[in-house]
C-alpha positions as a Markdown table, in Angstrom:
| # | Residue | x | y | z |
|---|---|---|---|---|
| 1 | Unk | 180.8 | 23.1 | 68.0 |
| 2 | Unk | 177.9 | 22.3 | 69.9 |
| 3 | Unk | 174.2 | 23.8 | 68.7 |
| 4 | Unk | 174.2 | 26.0 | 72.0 |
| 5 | Unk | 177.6 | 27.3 | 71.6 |
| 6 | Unk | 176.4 | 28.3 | 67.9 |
| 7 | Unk | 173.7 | 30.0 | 69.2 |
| 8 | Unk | 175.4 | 31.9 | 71.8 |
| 9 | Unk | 178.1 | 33.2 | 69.0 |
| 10 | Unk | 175.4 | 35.0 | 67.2 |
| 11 | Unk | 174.4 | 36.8 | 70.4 |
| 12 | Unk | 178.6 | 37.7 | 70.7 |
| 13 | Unk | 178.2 | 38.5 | 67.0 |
| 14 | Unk | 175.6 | 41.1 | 67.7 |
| 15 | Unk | 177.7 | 43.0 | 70.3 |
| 16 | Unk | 180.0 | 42.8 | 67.6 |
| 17 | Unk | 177.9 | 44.9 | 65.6 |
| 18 | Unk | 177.2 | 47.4 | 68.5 |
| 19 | Unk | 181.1 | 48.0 | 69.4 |
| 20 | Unk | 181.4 | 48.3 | 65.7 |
| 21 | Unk | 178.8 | 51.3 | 65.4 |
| 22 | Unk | 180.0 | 52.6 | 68.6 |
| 23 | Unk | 183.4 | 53.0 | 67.6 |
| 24 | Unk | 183.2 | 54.4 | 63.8 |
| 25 | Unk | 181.7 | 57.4 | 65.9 |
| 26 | Unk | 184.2 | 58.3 | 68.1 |
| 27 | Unk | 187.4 | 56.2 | 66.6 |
| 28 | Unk | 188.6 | 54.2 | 69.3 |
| 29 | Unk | 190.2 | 51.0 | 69.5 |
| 30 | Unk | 189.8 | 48.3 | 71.4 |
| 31 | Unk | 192.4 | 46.4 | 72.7 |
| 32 | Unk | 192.6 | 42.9 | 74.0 |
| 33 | Unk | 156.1 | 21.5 | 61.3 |
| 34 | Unk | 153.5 | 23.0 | 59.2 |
| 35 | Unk | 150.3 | 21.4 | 59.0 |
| 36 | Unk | 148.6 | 24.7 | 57.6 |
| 37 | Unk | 149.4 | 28.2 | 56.5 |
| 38 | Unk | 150.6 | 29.8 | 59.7 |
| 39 | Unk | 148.6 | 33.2 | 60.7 |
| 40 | Unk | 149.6 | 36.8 | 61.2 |
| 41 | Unk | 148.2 | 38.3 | 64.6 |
| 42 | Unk | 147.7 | 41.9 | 65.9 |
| 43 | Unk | 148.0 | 42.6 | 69.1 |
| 44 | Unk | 147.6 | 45.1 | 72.0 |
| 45 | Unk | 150.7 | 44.3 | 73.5 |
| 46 | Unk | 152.7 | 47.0 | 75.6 |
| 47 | Unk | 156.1 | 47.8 | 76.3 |
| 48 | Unk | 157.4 | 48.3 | 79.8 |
| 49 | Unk | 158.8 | 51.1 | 81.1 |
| 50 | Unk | 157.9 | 53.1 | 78.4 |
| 51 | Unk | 160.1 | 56.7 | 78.8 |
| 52 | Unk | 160.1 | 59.7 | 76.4 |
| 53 | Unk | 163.2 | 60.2 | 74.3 |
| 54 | Unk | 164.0 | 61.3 | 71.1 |
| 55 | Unk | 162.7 | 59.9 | 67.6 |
| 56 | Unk | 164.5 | 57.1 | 65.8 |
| 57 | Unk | 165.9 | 58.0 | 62.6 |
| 58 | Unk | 164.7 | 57.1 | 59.0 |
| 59 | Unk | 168.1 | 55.5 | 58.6 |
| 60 | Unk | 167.7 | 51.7 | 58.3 |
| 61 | Unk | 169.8 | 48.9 | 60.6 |
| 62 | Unk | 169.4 | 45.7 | 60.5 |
| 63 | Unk | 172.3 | 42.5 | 60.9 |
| 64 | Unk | 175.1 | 43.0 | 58.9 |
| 65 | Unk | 174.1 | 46.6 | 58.3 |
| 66 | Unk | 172.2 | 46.2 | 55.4 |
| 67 | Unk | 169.7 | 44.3 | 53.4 |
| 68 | Unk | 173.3 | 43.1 | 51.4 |
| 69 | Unk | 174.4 | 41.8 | 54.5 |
| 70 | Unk | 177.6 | 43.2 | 53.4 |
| 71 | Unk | 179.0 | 44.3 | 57.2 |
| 72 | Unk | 180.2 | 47.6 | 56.9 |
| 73 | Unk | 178.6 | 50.2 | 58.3 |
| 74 | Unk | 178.8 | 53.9 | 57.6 |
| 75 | Unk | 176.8 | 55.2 | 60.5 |
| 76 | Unk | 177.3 | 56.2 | 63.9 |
| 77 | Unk | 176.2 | 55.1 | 67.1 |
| 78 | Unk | 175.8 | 56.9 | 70.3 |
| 79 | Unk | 178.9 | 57.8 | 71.7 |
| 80 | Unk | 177.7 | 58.1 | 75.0 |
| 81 | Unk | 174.7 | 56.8 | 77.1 |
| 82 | Unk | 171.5 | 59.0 | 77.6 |
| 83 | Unk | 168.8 | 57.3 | 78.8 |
| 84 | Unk | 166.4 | 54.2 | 78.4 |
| 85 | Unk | 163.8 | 55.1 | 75.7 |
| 86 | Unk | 161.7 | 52.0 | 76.6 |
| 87 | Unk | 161.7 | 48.1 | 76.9 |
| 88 | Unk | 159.7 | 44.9 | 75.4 |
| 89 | Unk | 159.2 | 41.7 | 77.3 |
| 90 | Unk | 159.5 | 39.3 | 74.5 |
| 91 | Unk | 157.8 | 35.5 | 74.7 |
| 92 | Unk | 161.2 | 33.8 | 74.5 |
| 93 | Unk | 164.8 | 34.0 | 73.9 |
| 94 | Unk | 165.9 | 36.2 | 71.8 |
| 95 | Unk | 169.2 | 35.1 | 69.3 |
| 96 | Unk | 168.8 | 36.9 | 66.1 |
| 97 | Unk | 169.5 | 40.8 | 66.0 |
| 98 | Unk | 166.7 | 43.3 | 65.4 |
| 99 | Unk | 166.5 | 45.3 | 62.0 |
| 100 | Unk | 165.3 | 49.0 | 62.4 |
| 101 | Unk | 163.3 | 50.4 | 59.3 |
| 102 | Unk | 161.1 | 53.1 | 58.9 |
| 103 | Unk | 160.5 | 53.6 | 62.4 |
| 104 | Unk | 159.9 | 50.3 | 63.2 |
| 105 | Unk | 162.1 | 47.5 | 65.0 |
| 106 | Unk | 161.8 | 44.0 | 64.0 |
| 107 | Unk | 163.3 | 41.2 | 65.7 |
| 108 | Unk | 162.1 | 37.4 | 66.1 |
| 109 | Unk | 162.1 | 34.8 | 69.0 |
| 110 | Unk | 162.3 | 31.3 | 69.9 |
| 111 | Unk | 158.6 | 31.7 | 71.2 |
| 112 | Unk | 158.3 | 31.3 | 67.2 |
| 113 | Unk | 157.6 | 34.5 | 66.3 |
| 114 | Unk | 158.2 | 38.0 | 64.6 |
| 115 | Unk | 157.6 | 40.8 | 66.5 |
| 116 | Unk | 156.9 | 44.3 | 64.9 |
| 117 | Unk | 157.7 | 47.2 | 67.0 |
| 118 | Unk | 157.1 | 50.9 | 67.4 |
| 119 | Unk | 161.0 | 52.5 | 67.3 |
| 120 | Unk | 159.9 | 55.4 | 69.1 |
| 121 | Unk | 157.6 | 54.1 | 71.8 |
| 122 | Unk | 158.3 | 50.3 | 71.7 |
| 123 | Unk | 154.4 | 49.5 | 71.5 |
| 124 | Unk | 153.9 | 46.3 | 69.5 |
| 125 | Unk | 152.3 | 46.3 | 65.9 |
| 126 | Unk | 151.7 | 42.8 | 65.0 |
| 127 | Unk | 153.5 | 39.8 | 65.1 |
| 128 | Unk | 153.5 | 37.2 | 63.3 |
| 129 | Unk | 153.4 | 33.2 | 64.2 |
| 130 | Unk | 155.9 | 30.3 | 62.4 |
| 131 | Unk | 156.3 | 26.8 | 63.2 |
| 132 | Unk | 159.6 | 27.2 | 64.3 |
| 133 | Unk | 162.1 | 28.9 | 66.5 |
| 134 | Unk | 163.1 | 32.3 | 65.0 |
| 135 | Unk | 167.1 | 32.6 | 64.7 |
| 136 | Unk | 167.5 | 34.2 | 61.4 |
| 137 | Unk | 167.8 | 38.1 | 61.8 |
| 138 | Unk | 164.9 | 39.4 | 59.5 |
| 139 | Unk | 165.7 | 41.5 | 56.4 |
| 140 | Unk | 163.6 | 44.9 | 55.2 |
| 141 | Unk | 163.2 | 45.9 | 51.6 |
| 142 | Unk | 160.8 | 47.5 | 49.3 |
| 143 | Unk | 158.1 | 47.5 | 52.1 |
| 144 | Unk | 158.5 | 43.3 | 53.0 |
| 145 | Unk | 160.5 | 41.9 | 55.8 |
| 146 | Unk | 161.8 | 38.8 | 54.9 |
| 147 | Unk | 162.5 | 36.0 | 58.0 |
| 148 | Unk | 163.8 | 32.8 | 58.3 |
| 149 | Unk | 162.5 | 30.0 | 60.9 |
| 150 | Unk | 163.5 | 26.6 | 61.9 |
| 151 | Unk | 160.4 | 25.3 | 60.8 |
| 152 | Unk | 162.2 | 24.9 | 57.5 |
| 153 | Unk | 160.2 | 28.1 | 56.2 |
| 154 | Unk | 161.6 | 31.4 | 54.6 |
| 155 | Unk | 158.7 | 34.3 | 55.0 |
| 156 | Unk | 157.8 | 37.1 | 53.2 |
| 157 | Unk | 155.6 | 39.5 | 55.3 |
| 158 | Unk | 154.2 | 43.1 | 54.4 |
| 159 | Unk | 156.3 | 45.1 | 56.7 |
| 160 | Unk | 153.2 | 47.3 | 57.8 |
| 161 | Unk | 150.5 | 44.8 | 58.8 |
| 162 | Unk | 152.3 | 41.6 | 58.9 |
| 163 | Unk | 150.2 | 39.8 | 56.5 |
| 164 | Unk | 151.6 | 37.0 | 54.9 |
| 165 | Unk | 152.6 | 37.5 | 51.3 |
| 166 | Unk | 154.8 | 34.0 | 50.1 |
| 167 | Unk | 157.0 | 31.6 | 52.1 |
| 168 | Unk | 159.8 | 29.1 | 50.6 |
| 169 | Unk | 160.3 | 25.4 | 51.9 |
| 170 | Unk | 163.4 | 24.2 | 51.7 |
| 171 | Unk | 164.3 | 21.1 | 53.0 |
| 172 | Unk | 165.8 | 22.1 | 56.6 |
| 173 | Unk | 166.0 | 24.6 | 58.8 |
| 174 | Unk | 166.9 | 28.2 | 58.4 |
| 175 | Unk | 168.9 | 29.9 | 60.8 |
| 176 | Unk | 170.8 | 31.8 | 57.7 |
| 177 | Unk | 169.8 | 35.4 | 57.6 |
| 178 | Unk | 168.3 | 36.4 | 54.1 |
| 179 | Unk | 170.5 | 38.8 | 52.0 |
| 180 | Unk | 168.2 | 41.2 | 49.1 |
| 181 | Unk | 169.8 | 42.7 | 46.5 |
| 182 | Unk | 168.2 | 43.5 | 42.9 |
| 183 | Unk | 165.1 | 42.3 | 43.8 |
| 184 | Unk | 166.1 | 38.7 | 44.6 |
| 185 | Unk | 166.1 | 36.8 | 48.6 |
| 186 | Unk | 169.7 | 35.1 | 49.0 |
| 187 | Unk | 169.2 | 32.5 | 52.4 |
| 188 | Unk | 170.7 | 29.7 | 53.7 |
| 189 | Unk | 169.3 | 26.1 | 54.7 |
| 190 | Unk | 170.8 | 23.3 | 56.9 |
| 191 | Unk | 170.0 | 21.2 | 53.8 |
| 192 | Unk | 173.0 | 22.8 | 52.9 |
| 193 | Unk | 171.8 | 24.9 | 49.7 |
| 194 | Unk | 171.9 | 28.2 | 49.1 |
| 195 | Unk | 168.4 | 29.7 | 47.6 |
| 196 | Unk | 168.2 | 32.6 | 45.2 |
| 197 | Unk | 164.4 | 33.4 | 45.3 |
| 198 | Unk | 162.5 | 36.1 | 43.5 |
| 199 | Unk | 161.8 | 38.8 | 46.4 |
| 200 | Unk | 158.3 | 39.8 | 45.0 |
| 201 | Unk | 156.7 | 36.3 | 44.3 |
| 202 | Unk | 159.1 | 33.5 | 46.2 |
| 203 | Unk | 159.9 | 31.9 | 43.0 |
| 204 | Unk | 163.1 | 30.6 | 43.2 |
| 205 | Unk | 165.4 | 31.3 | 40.2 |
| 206 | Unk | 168.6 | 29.1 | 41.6 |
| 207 | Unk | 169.7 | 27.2 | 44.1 |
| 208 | Unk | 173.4 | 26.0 | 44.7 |
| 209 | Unk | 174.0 | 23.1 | 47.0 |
| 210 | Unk | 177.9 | 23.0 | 48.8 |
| 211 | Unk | 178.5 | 20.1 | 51.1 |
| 212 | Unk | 177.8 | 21.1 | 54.4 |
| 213 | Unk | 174.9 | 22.6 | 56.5 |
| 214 | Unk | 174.8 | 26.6 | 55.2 |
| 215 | Unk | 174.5 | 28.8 | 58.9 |
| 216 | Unk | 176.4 | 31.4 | 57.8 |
| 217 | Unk | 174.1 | 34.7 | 56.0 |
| 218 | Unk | 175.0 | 35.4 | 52.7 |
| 219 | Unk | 176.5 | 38.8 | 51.6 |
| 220 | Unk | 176.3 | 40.4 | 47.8 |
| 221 | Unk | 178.3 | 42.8 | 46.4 |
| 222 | Unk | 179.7 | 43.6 | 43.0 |
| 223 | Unk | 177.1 | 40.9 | 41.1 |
| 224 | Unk | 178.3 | 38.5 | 43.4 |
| 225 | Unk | 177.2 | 36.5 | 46.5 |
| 226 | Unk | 179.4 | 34.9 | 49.3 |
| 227 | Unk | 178.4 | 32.4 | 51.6 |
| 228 | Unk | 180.3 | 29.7 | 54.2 |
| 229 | Unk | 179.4 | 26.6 | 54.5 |
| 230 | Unk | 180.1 | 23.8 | 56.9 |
| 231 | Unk | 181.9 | 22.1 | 54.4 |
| 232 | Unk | 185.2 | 24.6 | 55.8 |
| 233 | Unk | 184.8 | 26.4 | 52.5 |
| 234 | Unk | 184.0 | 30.2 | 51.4 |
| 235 | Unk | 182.1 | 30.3 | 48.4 |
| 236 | Unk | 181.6 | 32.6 | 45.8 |
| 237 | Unk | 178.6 | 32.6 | 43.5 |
| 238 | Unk | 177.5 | 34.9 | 40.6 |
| 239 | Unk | 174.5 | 36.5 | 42.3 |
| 240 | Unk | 172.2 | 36.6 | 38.9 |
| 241 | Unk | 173.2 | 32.9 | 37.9 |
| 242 | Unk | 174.0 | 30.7 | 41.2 |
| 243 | Unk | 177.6 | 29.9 | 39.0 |
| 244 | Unk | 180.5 | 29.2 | 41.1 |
| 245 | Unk | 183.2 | 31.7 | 40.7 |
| 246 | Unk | 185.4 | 30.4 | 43.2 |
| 247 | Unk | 185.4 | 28.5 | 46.6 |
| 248 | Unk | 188.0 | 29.0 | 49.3 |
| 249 | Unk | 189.0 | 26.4 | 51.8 |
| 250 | Unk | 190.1 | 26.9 | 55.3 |
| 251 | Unk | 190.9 | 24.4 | 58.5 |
| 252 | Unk | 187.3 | 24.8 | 60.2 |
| 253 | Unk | 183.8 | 24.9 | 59.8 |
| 254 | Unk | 182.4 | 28.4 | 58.3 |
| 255 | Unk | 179.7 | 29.9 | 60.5 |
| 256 | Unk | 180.7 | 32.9 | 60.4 |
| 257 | Unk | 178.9 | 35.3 | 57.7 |
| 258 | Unk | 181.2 | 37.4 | 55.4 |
| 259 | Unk | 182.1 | 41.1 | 55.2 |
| 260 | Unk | 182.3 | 42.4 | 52.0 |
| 261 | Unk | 184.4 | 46.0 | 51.8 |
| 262 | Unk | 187.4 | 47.6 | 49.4 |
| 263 | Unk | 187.3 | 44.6 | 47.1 |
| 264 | Unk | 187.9 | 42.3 | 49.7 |
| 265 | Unk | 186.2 | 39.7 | 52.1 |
| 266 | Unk | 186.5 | 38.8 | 55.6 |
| 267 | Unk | 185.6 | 35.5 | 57.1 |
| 268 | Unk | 186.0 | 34.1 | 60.0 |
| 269 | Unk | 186.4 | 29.9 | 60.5 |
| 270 | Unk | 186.2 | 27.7 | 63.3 |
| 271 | Unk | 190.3 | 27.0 | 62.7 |
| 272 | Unk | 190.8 | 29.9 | 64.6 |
| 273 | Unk | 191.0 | 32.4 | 62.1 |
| 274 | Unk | 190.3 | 35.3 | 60.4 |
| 275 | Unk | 190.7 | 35.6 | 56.6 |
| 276 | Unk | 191.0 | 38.3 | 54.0 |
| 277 | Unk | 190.3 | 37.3 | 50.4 |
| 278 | Unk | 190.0 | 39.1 | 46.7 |
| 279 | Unk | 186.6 | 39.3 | 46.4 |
| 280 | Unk | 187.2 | 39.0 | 42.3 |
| 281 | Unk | 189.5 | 35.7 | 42.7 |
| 282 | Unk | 189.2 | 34.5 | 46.1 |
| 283 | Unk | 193.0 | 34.8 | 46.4 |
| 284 | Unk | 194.0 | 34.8 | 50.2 |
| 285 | Unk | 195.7 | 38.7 | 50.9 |
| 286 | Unk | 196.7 | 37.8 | 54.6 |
| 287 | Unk | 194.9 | 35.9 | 57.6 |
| 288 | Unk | 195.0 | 36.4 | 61.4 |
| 289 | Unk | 195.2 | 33.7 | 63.9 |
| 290 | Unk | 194.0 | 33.7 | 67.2 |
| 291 | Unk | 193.9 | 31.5 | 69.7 |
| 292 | Unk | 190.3 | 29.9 | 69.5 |
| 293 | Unk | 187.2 | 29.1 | 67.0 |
| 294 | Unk | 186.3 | 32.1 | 65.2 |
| 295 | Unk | 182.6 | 31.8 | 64.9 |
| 296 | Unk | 181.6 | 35.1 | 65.3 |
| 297 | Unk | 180.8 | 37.4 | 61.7 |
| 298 | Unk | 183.1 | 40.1 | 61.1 |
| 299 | Unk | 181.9 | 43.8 | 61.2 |
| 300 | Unk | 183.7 | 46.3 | 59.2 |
| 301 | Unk | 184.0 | 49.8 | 60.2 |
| 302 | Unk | 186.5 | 53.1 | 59.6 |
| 303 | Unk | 189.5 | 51.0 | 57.7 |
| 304 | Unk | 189.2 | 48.5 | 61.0 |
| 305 | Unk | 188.0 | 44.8 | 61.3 |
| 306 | Unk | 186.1 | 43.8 | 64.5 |
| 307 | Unk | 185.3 | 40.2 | 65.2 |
| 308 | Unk | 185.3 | 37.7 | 68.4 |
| 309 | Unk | 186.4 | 34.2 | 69.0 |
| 310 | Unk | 185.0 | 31.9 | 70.8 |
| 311 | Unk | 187.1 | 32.6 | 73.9 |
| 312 | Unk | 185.5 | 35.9 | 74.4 |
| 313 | Unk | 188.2 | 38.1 | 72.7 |
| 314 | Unk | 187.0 | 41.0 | 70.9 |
| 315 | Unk | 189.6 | 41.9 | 68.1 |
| 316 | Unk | 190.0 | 45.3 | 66.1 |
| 317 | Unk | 192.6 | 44.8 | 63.2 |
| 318 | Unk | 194.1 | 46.8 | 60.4 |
């Protein structure tokens, strides 16, 4: 797979996530470098086409539903369209999927930033400027968003002003989206480890390395975390240790990031298909095959499985 295709999955991945919403609401089923410490900056920017509409909820969204990045999601979309609350014109390209917390949107850019965003109006709060291209989906927890960049760099950030708090080097760059769980950052680095880094200060407390490039986003569930790797392989880690529990090989690289739900997990793999695991003992249950790359990260939703391969397909199983 190319680094463009890659990049264009995530963006299928994310209408992934939106069908997968959509649908749990109204059940239907669809058919076939640095050289310094980078700085924080507030600005006066403004949306456009600003309309009045109704409040965001408190309810927080982000990639993968959750700060677990476990991909099941209890809450409902709209089930039909109303209106266009507002727009933002963002620097750049936008890849990674906005997380919505507290009234506020967050989503990053390859303009190499993170932008912080009214919910309600769309005005701009602060952003914030990396070294890199932005492709990792930012993370909220405990008043700190946490975002990767491909400036090697993970970031910790107070979600209300921006300011920097810590950042993590690792030795390549992070399109992985961090997991948080029990006050510890799970991330991903094309150096091909897997961090486990104290949420609070950055320090890291493990790191496991598998033998490939790490794109996919780490989930955790049950006092474990998954993670693909481009080595072909699932594995699974014990979240407090970074000890191997089990690893699970398929036909393909793994970009895709895992779904954790009902004891099992879902995974996607470039061999063209979708997989369903014990969580406990990585034990294969039953696979799908279709007729393409499955790159996309699985969304889980009402007893159903969403995902998309690379031909454009949107699946729903169960």
């Amino acid at each position: 797979m190319t680094f463009i295709s890659h990049l264009r999955s995530r963006t299928v991945t994310l209408w992934v996530l939106l069908v997968a919403l959509i649908l749990s609401g109204c059940g239907a089923l669809i058919r076939e470098m640095p050289g310094g410490a980078p700085t924080q900056e507030a600005s006066g920017g403004a949306p456009i086409q600003a309309t009045p509409g109704d409040a965001p909820t408190q309810e927080a969204s982000m990639f993968r539903a959750n700060p677990a990045r476990t991909g099941v999601f209890p809450s409902n979309g709209p089930a039909r369209l109303n209106e266009l609350a507002w727009k933002f014109k963002i620097g750049g390209w936008v890849n990674p999927s906005p997380a919505v917390v507290d009234g506020v949107v967050y989503v990053g850019s390859d303009d190499r930033r993170l932008y912080a965003l009214d919910a309600a109006t769309g005005q701009e709060k602060w952003s914030f400027k990396t070294y890199g291209e932005v492709y990792s989906s930012p993370a909220v927890a405990g008043g700190m968003v946490y975002v990767g960049s491909l400036d090697n760099w993970l970031y910790a950030l107070d979600a209300e002003t921006g300011q920097e708090k810590w950042s993590f080097k690792t030795d390549g760059s992070v399109y992985s989206s961090p997991a948080i769980a029990d006050g510890v950052v799970y991330v991903g680095s094309w150096d091909g480890r897997l961090y486990a880094l104290d949420a609070a200060t950055g320090q890291e407390k493990w790191s496991f390395k598998t033998d490939g490039s790490v794109y996919s986003s780490p989930a955790v569930a049950g006092g474990m975390v998954y993670v693909g790797s481009d080595d072909w392989r699932l594995y699974a880690l014990d979240a407090a240790t970074g000890q191997e529990k089990w690893r699970f090989k398929t036909d393909g690289q793994v970009y895709s990031s895992p779904a954790v739900a009902g004891g099992m997990v879902y995974i996607g793999s470039l061999d063209g298909r979708l997989y369903a695991l014990d969580a406990e003992t990585g034990q294969e249950k039953w696979s799908f095959k279709t007729g393409s790359p499955v790159p996309s990260s699985p969304a889980v939703a009402g007893g159903v499985v969403y995902f998309v391969d690379k031909e454009g397909y949107l699946y729903a199983v169960r």
